[in-house]
N, C-alpha and C positions, 0 to 999 in steps of 0.2 A: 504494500500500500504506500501511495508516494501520497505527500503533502502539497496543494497547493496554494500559494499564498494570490489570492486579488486585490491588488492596489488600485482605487478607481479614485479620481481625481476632479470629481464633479459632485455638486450641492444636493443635485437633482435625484430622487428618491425612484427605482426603479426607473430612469432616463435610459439615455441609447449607450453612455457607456458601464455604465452597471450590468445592462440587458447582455451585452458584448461578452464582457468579462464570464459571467456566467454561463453562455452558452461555449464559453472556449474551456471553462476550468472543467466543466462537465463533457465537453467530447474529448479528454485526455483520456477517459476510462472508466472504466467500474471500478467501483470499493473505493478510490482514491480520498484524502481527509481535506474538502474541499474551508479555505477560511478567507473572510473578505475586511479589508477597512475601508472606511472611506476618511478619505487624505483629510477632505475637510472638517474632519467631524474633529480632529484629533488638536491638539496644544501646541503646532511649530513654531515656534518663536524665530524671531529674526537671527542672524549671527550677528557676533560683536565684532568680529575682527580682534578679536583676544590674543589668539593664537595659544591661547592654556592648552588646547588638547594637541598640539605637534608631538609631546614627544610620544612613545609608539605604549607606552603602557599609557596614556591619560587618556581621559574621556571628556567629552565634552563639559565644560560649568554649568550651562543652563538646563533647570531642569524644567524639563517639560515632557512628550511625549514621543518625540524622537527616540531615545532610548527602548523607550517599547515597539517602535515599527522597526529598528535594527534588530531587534532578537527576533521578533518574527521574519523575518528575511532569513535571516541565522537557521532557523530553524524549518524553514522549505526547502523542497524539494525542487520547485518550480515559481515562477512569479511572472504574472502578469500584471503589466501598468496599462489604464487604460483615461483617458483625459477628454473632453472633450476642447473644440477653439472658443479659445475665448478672444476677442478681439486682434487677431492672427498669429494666437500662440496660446498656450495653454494657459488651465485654468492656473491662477496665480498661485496656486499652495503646491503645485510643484516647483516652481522658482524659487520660494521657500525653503523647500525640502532642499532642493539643489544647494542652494547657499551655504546649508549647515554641513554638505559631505567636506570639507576642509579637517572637520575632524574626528573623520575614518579614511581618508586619502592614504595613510601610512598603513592602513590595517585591509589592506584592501584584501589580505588571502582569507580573511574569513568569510567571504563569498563569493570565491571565485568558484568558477565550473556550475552555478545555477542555471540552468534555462530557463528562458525568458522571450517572451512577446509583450511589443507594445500595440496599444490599440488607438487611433487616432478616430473622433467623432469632427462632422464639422455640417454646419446647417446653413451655408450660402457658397451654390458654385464660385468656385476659382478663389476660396477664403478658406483655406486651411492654413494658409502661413507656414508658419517654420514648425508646427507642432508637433509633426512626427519626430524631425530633427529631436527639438527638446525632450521627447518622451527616452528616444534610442539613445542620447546622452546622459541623459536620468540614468538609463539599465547599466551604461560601461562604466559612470563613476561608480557606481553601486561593484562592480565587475561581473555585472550576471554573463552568461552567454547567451547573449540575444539570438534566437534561435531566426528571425522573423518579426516584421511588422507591419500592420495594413492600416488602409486609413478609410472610412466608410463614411457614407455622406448620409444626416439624417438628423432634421430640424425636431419635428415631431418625437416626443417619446416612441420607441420600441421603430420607428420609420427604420431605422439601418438593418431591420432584417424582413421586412414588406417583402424584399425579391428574395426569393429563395436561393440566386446565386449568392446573395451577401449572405445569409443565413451557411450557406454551406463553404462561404469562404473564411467565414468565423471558426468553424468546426474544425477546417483544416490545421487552422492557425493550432488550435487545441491538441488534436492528432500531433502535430508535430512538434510539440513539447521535450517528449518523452521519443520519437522519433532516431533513433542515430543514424538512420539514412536519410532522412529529409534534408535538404538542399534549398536555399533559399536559392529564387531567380534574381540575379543581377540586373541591375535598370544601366541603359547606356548614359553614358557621360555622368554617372555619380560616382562619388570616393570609394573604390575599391574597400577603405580599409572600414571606413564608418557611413558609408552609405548614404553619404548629405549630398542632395544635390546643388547648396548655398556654397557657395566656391567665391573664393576672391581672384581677383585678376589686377596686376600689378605692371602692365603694359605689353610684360614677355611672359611671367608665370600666371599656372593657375594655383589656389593653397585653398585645401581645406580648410577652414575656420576653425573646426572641431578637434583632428586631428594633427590637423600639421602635413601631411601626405601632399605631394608639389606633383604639378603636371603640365603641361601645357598644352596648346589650342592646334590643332594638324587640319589644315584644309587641302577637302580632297575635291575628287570631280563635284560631285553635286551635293555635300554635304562638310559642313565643318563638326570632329569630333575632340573630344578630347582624350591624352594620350595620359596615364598617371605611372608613379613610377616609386608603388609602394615600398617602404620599409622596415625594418623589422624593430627599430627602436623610434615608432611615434609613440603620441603620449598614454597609449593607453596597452602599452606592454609595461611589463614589471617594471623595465627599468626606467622607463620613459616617467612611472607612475612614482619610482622613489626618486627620480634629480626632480621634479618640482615637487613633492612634498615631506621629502626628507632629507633633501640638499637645499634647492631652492628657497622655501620657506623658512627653514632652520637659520640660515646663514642672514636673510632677512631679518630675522629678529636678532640675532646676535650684532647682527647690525645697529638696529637700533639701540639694541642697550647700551654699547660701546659710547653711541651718538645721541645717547637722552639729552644729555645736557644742552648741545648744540640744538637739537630739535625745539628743546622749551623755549632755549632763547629767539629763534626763529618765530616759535606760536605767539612769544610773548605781547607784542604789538596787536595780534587779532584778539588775543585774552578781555581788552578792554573796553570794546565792540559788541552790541549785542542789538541783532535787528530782528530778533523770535518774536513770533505771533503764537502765544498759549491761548489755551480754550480758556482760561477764565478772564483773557482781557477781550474776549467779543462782547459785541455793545448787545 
């Protein structure tokens, strides 16, 4: 019996991505010990920019509920995130969630080798924005192994399974969790390594945002593609994943501390300055 864990990232109480999630955790299998949260229901707090939790035994300072959706990751078998768009990117409590992985970035083998699917909802053609993007970057800070992700269109509650090809393109999603022959199909001209097709171009290259992975633009007879030229140390290999959060970051703050002094003196002049608007000076 495998566990699976449902992260749904919507306010909306059996909506299209709850409805998703469920039809996918349930076509993994029989017996399987199916469990869901919902992102928004839960206590994420902002991150402070602290940096208390870098070193590899500390935990984050603020308590809230983060802690508790990291044990349950911990302790699945499988996970699926599923989000709907919210104004061309997800719903806001996964940006949230994202902010606070700075610290579990160092601890990242306590969830590696999970599978995982995301699930992308969105209710106006051509307005899904970057949301798959952010969901698929959610799963690799996390280190799941994204098995798979699809994006389904559907304003109206339960709408994203009306056709029975979306219904059974859900299922598959599900199937192939647990999978180790399934094979995701490659989109032309996305990042080999992480799958975005939001690419920067910088006059001669193209760069992953996400990753880092560099390519550039080949025109051919009737078509311009692009050519990418993965490698084995972007950022979301081990080691890619310890120089910025256990080289990079670390040195930062030793940085700092070395340089408190000069920093104060620097803030000092804006110390004296104050143009905040509190809720108890509204008229």
């Amino acid at each position: 019996m495998k566990r699976i864990l449902g992260i749904v990232a919507s306010p909306r109480k059996v909506g299209n991505s709850e409805i998703l999630t469920k039809v996918i955790m349930e076509a993994a299998g029989p017996d399987n010990e199916l469990e869901m949260i919902r992102l928004t229901d839960l206590d994420i707090k902002g991150c402070r920019a602290c940096y208390s939790c870098l070193p590899q035994e500390a935990t984050c300072v603020i308590e809230d509920d983060l802690a508790f959706l990291l044990e349950k990751v911990r302790n699945a078998d499988a996970v699926v995130i599923a989000a709907p768009c919210y104004m061309l990117g997800p719903n806001g409590s996964i940006k949230k969630l994202k902010d606070r992985f700075v610290s579990i970035g160092n601890k990242f083998e306590q969830f590696a080798g999970k599978p995982c699917v995301t699930v992308t909802t969105y209710g106006a053609p051509n307005w899904e924005g970057y949301t798959e993007q952010a969901l698929n970057l959610t799963a690799r800070f996390l280190n799941l192994k994204l098995i798979d992700s699809a994006v389904f269109f559907g304003a109206s509650p339960a709408e994203v399974i009306e056709k029975p090809a979306d219904l059974q393109r859900a299922q598959r999603l599900g199937r192939a969790l647990f999978d180790p022959d399934y094979r995701r199909t490659s989109q032309e001209n996305e990042c080999p390594v992480c799958w975005s097709d939001i690419l920067k171009y910088d006059g001669t290259n193209v760069t992953c945002p996400f990753c880092g992975t560099r390519g550039k633009i080949k025109a051919e007879v009737d078509k311009v593609r692009l050519i990418f030229y993965p490698k084995d140390d972007h950022r979301f290999t081990d080691e890619g994943r310890k120089r910025h959060f256990e080289v990079y970051l670390n040195s930062k703050k030793q940085e700092y501390i070395s340089k408190r002094k000069y920093y104060q003196e620097l803030q000092d002049p804006y110390r004296q300055t104050s143009y905040w608007i509190t809720l108890d000076k509204r008229e």
